[in-house]
C-alpha positions as CSV (number, residue, x, y, z in Angstrom):
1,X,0.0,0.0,0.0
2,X,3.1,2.4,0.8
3,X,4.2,1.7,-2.6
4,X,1.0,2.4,-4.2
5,X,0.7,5.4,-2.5
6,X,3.9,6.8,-3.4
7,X,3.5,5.6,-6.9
8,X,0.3,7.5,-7.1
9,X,1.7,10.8,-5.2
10,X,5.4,11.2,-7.1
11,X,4.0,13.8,-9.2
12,X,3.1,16.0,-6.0
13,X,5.9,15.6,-4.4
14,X,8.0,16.4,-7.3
15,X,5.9,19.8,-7.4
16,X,6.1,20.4,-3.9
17,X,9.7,19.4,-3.7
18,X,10.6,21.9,-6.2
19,X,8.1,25.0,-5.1
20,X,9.9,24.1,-1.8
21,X,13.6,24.7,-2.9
22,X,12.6,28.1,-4.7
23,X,10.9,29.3,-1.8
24,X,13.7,28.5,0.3
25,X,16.2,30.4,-1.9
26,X,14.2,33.7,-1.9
27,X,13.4,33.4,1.6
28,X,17.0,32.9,2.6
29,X,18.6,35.9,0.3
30,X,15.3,38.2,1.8
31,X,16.0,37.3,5.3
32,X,19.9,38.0,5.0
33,X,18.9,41.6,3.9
34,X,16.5,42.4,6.4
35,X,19.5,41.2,8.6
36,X,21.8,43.4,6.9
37,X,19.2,46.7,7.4
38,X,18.6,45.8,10.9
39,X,21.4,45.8,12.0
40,X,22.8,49.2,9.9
41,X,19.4,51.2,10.4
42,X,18.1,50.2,13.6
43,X,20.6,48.7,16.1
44,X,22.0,52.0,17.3
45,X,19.3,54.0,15.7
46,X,18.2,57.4,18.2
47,X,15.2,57.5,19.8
48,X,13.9,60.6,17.7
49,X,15.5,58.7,14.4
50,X,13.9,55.0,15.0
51,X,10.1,56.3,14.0
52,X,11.5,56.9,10.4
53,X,14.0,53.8,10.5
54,X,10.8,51.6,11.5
55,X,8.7,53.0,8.9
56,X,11.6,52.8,6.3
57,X,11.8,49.2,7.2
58,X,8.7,47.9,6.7
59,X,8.0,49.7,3.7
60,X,11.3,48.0,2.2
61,X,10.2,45.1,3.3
62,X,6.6,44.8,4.4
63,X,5.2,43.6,1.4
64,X,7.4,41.1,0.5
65,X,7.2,39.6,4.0
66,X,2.9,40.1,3.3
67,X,2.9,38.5,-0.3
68,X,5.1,35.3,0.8
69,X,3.0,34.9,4.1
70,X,-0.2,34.9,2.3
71,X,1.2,32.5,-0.5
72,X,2.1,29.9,3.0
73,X,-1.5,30.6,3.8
74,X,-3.0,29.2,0.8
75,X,-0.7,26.1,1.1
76,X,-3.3,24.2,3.2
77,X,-5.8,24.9,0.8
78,X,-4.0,23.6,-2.0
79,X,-3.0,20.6,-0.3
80,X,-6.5,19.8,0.5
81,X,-8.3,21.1,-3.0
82,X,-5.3,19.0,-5.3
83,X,-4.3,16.3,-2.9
84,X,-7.3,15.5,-0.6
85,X,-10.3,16.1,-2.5
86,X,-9.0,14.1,-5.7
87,X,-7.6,11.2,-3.6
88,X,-11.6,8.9,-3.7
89,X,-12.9,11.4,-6.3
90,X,-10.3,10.0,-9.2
91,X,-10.9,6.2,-8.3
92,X,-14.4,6.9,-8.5
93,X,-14.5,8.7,-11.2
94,X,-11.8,6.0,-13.2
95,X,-13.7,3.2,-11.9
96,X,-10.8,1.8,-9.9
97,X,-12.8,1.8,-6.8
98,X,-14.5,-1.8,-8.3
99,X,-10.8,-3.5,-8.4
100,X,-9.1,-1.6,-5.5
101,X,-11.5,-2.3,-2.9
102,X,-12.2,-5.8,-3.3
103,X,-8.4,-6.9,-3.5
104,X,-7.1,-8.1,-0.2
105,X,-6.4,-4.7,1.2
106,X,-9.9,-3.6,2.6
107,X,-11.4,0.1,2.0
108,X,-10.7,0.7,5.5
109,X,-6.9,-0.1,5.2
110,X,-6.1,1.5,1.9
111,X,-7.8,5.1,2.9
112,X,-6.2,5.0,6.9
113,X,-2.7,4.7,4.7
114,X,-3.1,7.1,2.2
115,X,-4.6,9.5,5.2
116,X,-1.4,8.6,7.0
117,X,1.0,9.0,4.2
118,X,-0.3,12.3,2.8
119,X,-1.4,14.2,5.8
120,X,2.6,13.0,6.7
121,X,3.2,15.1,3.1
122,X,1.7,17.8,4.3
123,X,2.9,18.2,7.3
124,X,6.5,18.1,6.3
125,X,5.6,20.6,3.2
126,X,3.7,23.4,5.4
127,X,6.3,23.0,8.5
128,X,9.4,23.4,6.0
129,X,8.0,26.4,4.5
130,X,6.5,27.8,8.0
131,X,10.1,27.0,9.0
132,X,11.8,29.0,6.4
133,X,9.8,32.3,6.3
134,X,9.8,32.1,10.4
135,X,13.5,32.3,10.2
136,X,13.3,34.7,7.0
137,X,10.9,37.3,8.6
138,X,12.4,36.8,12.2
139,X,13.8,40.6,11.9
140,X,10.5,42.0,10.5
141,X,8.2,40.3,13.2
142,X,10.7,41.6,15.9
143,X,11.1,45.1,14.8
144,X,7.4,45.5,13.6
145,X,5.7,43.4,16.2
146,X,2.6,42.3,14.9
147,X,3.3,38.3,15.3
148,X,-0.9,37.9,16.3
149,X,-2.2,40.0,13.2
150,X,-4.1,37.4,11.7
151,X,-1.6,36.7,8.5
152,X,1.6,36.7,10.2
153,X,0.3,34.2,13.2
154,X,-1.3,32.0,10.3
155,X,2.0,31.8,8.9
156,X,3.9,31.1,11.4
157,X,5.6,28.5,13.4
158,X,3.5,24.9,14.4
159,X,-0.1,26.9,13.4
160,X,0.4,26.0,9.6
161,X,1.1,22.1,10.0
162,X,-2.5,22.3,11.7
163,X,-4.1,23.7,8.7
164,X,-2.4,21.9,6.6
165,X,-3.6,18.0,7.8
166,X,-7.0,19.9,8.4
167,X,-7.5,21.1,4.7
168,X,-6.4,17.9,3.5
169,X,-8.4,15.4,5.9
170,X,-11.4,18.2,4.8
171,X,-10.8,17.9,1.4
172,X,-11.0,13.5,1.3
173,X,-14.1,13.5,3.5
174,X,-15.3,16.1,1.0
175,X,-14.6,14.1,-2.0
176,X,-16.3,11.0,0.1
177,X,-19.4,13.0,0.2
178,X,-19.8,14.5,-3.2
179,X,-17.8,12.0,-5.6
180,X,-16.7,14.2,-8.4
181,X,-13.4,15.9,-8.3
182,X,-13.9,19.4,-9.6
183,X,-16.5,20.0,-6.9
184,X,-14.8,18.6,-4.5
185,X,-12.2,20.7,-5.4
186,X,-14.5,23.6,-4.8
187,X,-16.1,23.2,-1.9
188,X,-13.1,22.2,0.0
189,X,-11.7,25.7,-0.9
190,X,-14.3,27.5,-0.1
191,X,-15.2,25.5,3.3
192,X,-11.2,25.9,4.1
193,X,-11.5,29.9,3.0
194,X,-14.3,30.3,5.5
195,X,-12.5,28.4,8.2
196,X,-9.3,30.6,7.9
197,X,-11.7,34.1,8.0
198,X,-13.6,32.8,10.9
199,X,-10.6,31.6,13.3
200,X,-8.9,35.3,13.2
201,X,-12.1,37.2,13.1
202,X,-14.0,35.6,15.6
203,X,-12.3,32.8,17.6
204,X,-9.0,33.6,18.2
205,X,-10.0,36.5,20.5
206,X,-11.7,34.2,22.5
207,X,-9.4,31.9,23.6
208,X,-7.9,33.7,26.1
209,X,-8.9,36.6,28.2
210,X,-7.0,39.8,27.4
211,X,-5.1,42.0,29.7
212,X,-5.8,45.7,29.9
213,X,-3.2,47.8,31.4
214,X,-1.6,51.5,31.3
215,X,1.7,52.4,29.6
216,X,4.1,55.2,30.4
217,X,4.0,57.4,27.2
218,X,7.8,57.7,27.2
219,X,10.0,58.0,23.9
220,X,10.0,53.7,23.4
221,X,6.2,54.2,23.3
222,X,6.0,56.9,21.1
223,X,8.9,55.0,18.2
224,X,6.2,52.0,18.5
225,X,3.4,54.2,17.7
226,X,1.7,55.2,14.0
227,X,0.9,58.4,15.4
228,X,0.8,60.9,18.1
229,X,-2.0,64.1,17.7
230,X,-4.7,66.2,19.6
231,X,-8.3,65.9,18.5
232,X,-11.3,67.8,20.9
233,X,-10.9,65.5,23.6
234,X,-7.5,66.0,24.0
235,X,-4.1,64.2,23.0
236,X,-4.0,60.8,21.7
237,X,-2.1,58.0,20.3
238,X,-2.4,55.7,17.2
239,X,-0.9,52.4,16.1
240,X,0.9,51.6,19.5
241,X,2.5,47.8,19.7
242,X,4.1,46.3,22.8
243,X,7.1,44.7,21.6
244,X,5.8,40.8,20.1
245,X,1.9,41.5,21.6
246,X,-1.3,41.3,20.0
247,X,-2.9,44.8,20.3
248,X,-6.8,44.9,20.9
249,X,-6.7,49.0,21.6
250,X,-5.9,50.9,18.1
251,X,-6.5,54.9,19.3
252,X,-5.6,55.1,23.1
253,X,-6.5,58.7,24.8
254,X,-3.5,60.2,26.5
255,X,-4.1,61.3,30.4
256,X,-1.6,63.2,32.7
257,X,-0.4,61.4,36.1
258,X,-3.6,63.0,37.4
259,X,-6.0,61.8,35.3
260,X,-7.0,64.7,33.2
261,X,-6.4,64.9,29.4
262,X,-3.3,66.1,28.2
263,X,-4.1,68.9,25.8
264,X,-2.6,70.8,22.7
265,X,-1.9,73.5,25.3
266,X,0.2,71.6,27.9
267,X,2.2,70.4,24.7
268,X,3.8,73.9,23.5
269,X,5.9,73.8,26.5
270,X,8.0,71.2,24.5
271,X,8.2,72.4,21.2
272,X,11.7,74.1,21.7
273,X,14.9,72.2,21.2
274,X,14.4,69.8,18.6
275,X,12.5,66.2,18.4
276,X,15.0,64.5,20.6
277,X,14.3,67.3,23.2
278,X,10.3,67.5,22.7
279,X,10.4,63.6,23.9
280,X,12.3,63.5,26.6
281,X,9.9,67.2,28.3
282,X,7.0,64.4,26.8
283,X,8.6,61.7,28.6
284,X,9.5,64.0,32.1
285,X,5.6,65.1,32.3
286,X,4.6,61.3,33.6
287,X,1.7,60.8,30.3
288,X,0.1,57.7,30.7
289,X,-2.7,55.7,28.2
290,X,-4.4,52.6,28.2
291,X,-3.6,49.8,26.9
292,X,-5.6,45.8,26.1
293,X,-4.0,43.3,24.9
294,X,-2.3,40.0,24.9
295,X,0.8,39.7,26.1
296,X,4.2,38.3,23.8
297,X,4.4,35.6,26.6
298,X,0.8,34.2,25.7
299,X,2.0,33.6,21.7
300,X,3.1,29.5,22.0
301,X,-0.2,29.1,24.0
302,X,-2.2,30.4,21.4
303,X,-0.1,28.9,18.3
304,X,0.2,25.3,20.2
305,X,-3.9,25.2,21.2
306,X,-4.9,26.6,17.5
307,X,-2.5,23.4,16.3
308,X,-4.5,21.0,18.6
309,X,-7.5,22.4,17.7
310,X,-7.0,21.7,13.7
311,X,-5.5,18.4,14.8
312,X,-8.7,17.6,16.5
313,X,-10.4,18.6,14.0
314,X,-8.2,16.8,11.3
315,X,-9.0,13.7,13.8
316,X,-12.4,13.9,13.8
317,X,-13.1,14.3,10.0
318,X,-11.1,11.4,9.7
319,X,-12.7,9.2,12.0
320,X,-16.1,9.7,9.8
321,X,-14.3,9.3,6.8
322,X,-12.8,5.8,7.6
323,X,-16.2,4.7,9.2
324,X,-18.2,6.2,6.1
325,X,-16.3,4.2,3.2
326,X,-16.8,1.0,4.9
327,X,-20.5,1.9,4.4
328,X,-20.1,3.3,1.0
């Protein structure tokens, strides 16, 4: 059956072995020059410098970093529209079923090895390329810090080898159910495309409480920030990131130590002497805002319970699939 099954899959894997090595050249030569920049623009950058450095950075680099972590997202679905759904669909279809399933080998048997063997596939294909654009985009995630926005944590780390045996366990139970490849094809991309909008949107948040919490506006704060302005209200800041968290607050008002708004007014007093000297009188006058989110340290809970929930998932589907053929 191993031997079947690799007969039947050498194609794929030729494909996949060879996306695989040109992925892993471009991600190699990007991440050695975000390593290069890194180190020349932002090291030993100055606090009133490192705003423009960071911005610099990830518009050099941001969309790159973007395009080839959305490429690693659709991986999953591909494995499960061209490898799972296809994998009943084409004996069906070719009549093979009639010969294969009444040899020696029982239904049973021949799909819990080619569920094995493939899912195996997939899981080395997805963790190799997770692996490589993880170390690639190491610099980027660090510097930029947005490792929870939902396309960077998707393609990331152990998250992807979870989508990846649940796309293709989806798209065999799929092709179980409706027994013509093309379809298959489609509905397995489509199911998978709603799965992947619904985790980030609407599940993720859930499965851990956030943490809400004040940070000193000092000149860190303000380098990790979009923007700092005054609107009616009073003072406020855009776009902040703790350093590797996931932000839930995008527009935070800013208070003095006493509670009250800091206003346009109170500001002026720090206009003289240059940007470096406008932070540091910012920094002196104890401005505080608040912040919710979850913290860097919570990022392997999250990325090793999303893994065991695909897994489960993957486990399941399985389970009905192997009891459903013997009924078929």
């Amino acid at each position: 059956m191993i031997w079947l099954t690799w007969r039947q899959f050498r194609t794929q894997a030729v494909v996949a072995v060879a996306g695989l090595a040109v992925l892993a050249i471009y991600l190699v030569v990007l991440g050695l020059r975000m390593r290069a920049t890194y180190d020349a623009d932002i090291v030993d950058c100055l606090p009133a410098d490192c705003t423009g450095a960071r911005r610099d950075f990830d518009e050099a680099y941001g969309t790159q970093v973007a395009l080839v972590g959305a490429l690693l997202l659709g991986v999953p679905a591909l494995i499960g529209a061209f490898w799972g759904a296809p994998l009943i669909t084409r004996e069906l279809e070719e009549k093979t079923d009639r010969m294969v399933w009444n040899q020696s080998v029982t239904r049973t048997r021949w799909l819990a090895v080619k569920l094995t063997f493939l899912a195996l596939a997939g899981v080395a294909v997805s963790g190799l390329f997770s692996l490589l654009l993880t170390w690639s985009a190491s610099r980027y995630d660090q510097l930029i810090g947005e490792r929870f926005q939902a396309l960077t944590f998707a393609s990331r780390n152990v998250a992807p080898v979870g989508y990846a045996v649940f796309a293709f366990v989806l798209g065999v139970v799929v092709g179980l159910l409706v027994r013509r490849t093309l379809p298959a094809m489609a509905v397995t991309l489509a199911a998978f495309v709603v799965v992947q909008v619904l985790m980030p949107t609407v599940l993720r948040s859930h499965l851990m409480t956030p943490v809400t919490g004040t940070v000193r506006l000092d000149a860190e704060a303000i380098s990790r920030a979009d923007f700092m302005g005054f609107g009616p209200d009073g003072a406020r800041i855009d776009g902040y990131t703790m350093p590797g968290a996931w932000s839930l607050t995008t527009t935070a008002r800013v208070f003095n130590a006493d509670g009250t708004p800091y206003t346009q007014q109170q500001s002026r007093a720090c206009d003289r002497g240059g940007p470096e000297a406008g932070m540091a009188c910012i920094a002196e006058q104890d401005l505080h805002f608040s912040y919710t989110y979850q913290p860097a340290a919570r990022y392997w809970t999250f990325q090793w319970t999303e893994l065991s929930i695909f897994l489960g998932l993957g486990a399941l589907l399985a389970g009905y699939g192997l009891r459903r053929i013997r009924r078929t």
